[in-house]
N, C-alpha and C positions, 0 to 999 in steps of 0.2 A: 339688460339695461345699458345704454348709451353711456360712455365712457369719454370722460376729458382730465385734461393737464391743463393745469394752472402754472401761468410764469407771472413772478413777482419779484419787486425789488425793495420793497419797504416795507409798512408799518401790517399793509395788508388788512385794512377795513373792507375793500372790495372780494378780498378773498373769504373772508368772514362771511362779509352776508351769502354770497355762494354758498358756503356753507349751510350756512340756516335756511336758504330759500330752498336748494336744489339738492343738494347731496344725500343720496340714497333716498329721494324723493320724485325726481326727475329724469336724474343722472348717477354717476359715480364720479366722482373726483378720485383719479384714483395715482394722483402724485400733484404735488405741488416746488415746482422747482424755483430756486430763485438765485439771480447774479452774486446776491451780498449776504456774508454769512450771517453778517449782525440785523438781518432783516428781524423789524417784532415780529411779520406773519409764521417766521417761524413756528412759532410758539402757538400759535391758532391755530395752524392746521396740524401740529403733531396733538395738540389739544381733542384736536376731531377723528384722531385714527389715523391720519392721511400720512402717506412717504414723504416724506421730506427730502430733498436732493438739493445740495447749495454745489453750486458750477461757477464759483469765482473768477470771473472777465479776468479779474488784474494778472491773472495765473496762468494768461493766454499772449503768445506774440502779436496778434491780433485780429482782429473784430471776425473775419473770414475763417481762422484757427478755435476762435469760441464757438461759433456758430454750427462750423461742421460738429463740434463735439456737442452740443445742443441737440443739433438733429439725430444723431446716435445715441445718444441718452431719451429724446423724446419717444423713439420708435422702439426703446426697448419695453415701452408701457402699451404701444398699438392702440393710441386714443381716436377715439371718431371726433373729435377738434380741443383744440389746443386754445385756451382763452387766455391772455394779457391782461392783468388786471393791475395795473403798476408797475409796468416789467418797464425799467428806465436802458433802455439799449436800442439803439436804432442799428436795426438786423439789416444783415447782410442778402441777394440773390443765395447764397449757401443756408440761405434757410426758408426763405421766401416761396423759394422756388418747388422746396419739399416739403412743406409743412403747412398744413392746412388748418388756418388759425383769422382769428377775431381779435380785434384790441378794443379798450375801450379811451376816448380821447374825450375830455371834459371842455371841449369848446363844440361850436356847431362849423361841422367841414364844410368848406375847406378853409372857412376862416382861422388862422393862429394855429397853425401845425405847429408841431417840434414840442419842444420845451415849455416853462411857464405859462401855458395855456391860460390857466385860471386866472394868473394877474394881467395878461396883455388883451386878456378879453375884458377883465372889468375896469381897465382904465381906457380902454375903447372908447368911441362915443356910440357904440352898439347899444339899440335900445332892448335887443332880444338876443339874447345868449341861451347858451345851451351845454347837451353834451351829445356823441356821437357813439356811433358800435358800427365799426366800421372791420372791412375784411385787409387783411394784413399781404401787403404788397411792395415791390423794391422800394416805389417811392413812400418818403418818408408820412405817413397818414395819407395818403393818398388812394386807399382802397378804395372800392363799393361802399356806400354807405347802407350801411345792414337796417338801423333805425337812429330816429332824434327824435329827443324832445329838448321843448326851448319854454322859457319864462321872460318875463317883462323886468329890466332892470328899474327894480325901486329908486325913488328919489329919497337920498341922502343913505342909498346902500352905502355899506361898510364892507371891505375885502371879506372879513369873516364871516356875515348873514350873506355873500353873495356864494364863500365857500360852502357856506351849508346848503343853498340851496343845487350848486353842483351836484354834493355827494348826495345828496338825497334822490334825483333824477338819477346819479349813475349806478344806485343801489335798485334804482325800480328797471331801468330800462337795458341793463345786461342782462339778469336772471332771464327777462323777456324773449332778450335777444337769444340764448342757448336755447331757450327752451323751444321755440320757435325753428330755429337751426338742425336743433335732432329730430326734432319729428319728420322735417323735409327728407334729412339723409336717410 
């Protein structure tokens, strides 16, 4: 069975449904590491079996000093890909360069990289928005784009039914995306 690592930095809804879609169904998740100790996903994947590894950025002199220890934490698991699913760190060539990994970004690339995605897209005058699973490279969302799907913004959408409709696309079209990814390798 094809084997991945999950990086996360939050609440970990995207790591969850990985969970219910893929794991030990697909794949094995067989660690899920995250920047921030106080991440919810914590608690979801030790919920599911899964290793749990918190690698705290703030505990690093920096970004190029996190990362090397990232990459040597990541390779002591010998994942066949490495998936980003709310990992809020924009990585260094010390990790890019060794580690072969997917992120998922909730705009349609190469519009609204970086940060706030979701609000700088819906106060856009974009009539179709989306989300992306794109391949992880120096520059910042800048990979290969792996797949997209996009939806038509509603008249008199609300930040919230526009967030819903995000997570709902990036809960269908990562699983996709992995699942689609291992069978290649």
């Amino acid at each position: 069975m094809k084997r991945i690592v999950t990086l996360f930095s939050g609440e970990g809804t995207n790591l969850a449904n990985l969970i219910e879609k893929l794991h030990l169904k697909h794949c094995a998740i067989i660690a899920a590491i995250t920047n921030n100790p106080e991440a919810g996903g914590i608690a979801k994947a030790r919920s599911a079996g899964i290793p749990v590894e918190i690698l705290d950025h703030r505990e690093f002199e920096s970004r190029e000093s996190y990362d090397a220890a990232l990459v040597e934490l990541i390779g002591e698991y010998d994942p066949d890909l490495v998936v980003l699913c709310g990992f809020m760190r924009i990585l260094t060539p010390v990790f890019t360069s060794q580690v072969r990994s997917i992120n998922l970004h909730p705009a349609l690339l190469p519009a609204f990289k970086g940060a706030r995605a979701i609000e700088r897209s819906f106060e856009s005058d974009e009539k179709i928005c989306g989300v992306s699973v794109h391949w992880v490279t120096d520059e910042l969302d800048g990979g290969e784009v792996i797949m997209q799907r996009s939806f038509a913004k509603s008249d008199g959408e609300t930040l919230e039914s526009f967030t819903t409709k995000i997570r709902a696309i990036e809960h269908e079209i990562l699983p996709l995306s992995i699942i689609s990814l291992l069978k290649e390798s």
